[in-house]
C-alpha positions as CSV (number, residue, x, y, z in Angstrom):
1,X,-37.0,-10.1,-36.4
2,X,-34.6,-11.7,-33.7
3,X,-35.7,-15.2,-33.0
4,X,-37.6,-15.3,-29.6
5,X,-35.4,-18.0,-28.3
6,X,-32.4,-16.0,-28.9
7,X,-33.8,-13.1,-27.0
8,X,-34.9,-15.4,-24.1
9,X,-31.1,-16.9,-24.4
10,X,-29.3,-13.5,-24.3
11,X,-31.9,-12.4,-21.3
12,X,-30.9,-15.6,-19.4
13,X,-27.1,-14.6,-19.5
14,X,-27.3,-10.7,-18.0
15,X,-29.8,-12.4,-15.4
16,X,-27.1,-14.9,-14.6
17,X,-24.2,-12.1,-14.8
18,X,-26.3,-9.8,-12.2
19,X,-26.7,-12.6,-10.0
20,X,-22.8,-13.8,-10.2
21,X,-22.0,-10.2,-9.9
22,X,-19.0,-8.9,-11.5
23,X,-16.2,-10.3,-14.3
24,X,-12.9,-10.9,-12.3
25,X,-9.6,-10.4,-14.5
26,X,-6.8,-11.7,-13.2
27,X,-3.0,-11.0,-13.3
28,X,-0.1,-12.7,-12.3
29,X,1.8,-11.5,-9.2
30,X,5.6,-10.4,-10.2
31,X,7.9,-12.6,-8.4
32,X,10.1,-10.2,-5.8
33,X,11.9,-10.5,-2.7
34,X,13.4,-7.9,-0.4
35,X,16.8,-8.3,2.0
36,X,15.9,-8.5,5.4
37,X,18.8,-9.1,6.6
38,X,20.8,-6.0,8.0
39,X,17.2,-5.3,10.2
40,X,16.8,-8.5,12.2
41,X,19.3,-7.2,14.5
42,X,19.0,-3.3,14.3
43,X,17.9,-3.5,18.0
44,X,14.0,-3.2,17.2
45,X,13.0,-6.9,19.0
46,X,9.3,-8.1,18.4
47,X,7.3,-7.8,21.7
48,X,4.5,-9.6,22.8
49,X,1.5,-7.0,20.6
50,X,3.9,-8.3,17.6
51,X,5.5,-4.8,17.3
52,X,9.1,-4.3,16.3
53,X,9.2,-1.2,19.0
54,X,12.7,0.3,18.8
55,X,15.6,0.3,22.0
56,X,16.4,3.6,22.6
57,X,20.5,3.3,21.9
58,X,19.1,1.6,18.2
59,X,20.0,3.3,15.0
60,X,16.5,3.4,13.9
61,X,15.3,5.2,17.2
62,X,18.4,7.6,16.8
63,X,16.9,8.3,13.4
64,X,13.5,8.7,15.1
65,X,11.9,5.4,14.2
66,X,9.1,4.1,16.8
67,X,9.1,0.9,15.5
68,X,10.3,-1.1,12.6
69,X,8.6,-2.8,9.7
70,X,10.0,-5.7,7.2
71,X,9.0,-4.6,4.2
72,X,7.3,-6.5,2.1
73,X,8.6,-8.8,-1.1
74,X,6.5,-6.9,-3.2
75,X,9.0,-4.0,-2.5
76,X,11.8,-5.8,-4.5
77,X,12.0,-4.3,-7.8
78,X,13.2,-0.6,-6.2
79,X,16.2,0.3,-8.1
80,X,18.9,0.4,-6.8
81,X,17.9,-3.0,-4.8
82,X,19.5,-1.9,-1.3
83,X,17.5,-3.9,1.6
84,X,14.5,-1.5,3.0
85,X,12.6,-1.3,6.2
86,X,9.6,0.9,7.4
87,X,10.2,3.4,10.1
88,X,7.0,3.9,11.9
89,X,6.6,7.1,14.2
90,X,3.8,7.2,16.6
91,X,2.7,10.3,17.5
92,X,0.9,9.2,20.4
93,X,4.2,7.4,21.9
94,X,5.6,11.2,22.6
95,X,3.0,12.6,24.3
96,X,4.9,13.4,27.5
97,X,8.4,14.7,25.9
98,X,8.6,18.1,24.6
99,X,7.5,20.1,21.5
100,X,10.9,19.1,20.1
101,X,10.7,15.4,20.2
102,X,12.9,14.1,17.0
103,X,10.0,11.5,15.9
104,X,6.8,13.3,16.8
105,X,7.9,16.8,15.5
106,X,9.9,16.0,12.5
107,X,7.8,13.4,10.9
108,X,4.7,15.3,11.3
109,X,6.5,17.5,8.6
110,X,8.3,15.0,6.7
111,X,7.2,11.7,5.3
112,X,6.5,9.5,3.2
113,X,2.8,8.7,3.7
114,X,0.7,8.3,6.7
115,X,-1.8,5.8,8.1
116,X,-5.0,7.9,9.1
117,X,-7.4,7.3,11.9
118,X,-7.6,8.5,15.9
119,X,-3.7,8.7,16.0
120,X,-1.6,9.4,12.8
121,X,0.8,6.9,12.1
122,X,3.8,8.6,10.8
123,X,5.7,6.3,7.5
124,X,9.3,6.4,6.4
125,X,11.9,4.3,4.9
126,X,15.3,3.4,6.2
127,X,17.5,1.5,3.6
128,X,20.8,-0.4,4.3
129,X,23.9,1.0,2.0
130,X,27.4,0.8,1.9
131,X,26.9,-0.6,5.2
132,X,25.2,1.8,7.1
133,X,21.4,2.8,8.1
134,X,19.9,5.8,6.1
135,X,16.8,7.6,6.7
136,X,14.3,7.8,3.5
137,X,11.9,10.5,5.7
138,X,9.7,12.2,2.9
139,X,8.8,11.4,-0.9
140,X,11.6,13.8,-2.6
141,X,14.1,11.3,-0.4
142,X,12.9,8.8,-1.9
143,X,12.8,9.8,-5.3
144,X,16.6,11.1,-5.3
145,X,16.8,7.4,-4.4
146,X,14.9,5.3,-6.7
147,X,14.4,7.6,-10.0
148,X,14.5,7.4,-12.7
149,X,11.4,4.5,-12.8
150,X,12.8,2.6,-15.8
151,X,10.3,-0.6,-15.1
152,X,6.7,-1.8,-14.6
153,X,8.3,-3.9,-11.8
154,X,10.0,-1.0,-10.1
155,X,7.3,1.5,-10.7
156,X,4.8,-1.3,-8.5
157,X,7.4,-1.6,-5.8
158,X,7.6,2.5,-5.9
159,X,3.8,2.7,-5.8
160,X,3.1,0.3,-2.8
161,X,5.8,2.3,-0.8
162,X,5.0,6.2,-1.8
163,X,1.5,5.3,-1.2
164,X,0.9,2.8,1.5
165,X,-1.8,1.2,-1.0
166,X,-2.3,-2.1,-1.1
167,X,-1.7,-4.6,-4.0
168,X,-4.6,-7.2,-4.6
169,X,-3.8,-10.6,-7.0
170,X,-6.7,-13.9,-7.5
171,X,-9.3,-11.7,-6.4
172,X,-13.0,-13.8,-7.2
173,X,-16.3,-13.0,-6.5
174,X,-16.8,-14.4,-2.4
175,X,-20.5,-14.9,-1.1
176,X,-20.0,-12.8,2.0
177,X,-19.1,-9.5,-0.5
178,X,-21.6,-6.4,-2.0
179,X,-19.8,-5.4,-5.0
180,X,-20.0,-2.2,-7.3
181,X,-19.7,-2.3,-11.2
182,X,-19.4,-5.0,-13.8
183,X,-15.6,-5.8,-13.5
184,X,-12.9,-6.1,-11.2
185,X,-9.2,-6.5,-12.3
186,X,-6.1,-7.2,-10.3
187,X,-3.2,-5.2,-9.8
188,X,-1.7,-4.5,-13.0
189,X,0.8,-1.8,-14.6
190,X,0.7,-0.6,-17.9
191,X,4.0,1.4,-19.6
192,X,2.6,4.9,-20.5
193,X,3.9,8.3,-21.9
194,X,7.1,9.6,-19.6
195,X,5.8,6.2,-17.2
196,X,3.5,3.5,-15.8
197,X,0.1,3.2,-15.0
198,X,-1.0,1.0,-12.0
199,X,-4.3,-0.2,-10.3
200,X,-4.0,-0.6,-6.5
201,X,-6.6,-1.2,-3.6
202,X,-7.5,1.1,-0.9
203,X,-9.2,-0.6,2.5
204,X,-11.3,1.7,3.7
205,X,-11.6,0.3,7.4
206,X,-11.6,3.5,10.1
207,X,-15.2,4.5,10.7
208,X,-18.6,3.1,10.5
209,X,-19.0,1.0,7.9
210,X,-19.6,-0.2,5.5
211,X,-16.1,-0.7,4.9
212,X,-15.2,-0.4,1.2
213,X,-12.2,-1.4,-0.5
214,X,-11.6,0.6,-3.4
215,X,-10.1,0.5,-6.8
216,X,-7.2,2.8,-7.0
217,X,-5.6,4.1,-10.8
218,X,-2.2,6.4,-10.3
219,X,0.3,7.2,-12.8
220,X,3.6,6.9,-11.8
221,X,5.9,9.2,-14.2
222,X,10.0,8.2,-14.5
223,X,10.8,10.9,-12.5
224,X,9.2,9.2,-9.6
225,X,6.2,11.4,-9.2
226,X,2.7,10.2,-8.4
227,X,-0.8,11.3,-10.0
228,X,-4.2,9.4,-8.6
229,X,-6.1,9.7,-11.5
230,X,-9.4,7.9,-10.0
231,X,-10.8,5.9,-7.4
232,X,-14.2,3.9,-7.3
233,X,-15.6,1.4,-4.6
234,X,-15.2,-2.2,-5.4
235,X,-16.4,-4.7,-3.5
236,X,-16.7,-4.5,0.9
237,X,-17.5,-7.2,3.1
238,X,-20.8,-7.3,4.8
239,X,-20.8,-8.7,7.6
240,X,-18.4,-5.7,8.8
241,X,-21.8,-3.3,7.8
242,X,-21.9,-2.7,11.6
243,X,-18.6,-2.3,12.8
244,X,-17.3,0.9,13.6
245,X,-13.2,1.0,13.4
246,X,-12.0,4.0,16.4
């Protein structure tokens, strides 16, 4: 017979786990940084929303850029490491200009990924080599740039930009947050058959909430393809219960 005070002790413990909520695993963030230089003056100025809108007579808007993005460190361990930037096209922007408009039309077709929501934001890459600016506008450009994935470090940076998922390190349990399941672990990659697996985080913020952010697995083969193999809610904040995201 188990001894009642071992049964009270054990029962004491899942009590205190429900009301702490879930484990938290935690992973160090890989140490990356990304060239920015060639972009600060590719004639896309910040303006006063904090935009990089591109000049007309720019390279970028001659490729059919809207606006520009730095990207982010976490981008640095692409292979070959040739500086990158985002190339944002706004559909929205080209409202008044005709059916053949170089940014609306083409990247409605090609991309790399897209932000949903009332007005598509339209993603691709421009990267900076052999001294000039070239256009990364759909995933197969990208992958005649960057495969074979021969690391866990490059196949995170590949992830985060074929995806437009988020990477999430030191996440802890926060008083304000509802979570789902028992534990929660950072981004991470894992060296698999013919690649890498990788967790990433999904914000789910357009709509009425709640507003979930979700747990994201994908595979990420050499090759430079992309599987999802799952997705589950994680944890939302909520105090944004109410808020509905147009």
């Amino acid at each position: 017979m188990v001894p009642r005070a071992l049964v009270l002790l054990v029962m004491a413990a899942l009590l205190a786990g429900c009301r702490l909520g879930p484990r938290f695993d935690n992973h160090p963030q890989p140490t990356l940084t990304v060239d920015h230089g060639p972009f600060e003056a590719a004639g896309c100025p910040v303006d006063q929303d904090d935009l990089r809108r591109c000049l007309p007579e720019s390279p970028f808007a001659l490729m059919g850029c809207d606006a520009m993005r730095l990207a982010p460190d976490l981008l640095g361990g692409l292979e070959p490491g040739f500086p990158i930037a985002l190339c944002d096209v706004y559909p929205d922007w080209h409202e008044e200009e005709s059916s053949h408009s170089l940014g609306a039309m083409e990247a409605s077709e090609y991309y790399v990924y897209k932000h949903t929501g009332p007005t598509p934001i339209y993603v691709r890459y421009v990267i900076y080599k052999n001294g000039a600016f070239v256009l990364l506008a759909d995933a197969e450009a990208m992958r005649g740039i960057y495969a074979p994935i021969e690391s866990s470090e490059e196949a995170l940076s590949f992830a985060l930009a074929a995806t437009g998922l988020e990477a999430r390190y030191g996440l802890a349990r926060h008083p304000d947050y509802a979570y789902e399941g028992n534990r929660i672990e950072d981004t991470h990659v894992t060296e698999v058959y013919n690649g890498y697996r990788l967790t990433l985080f999904d914000l789910r913020l357009f709509g009425c909430g709640p507003h979930w952010t979700y747990e994201v697995d994908l595979h990420v083969r050499n090759d430079g393809e992309i599987t999802e193999l799952g997705r589950r809610p994680v944890f939302r904040d909520k105090a944004l219960d109410g808020l509905c995201v147009e």
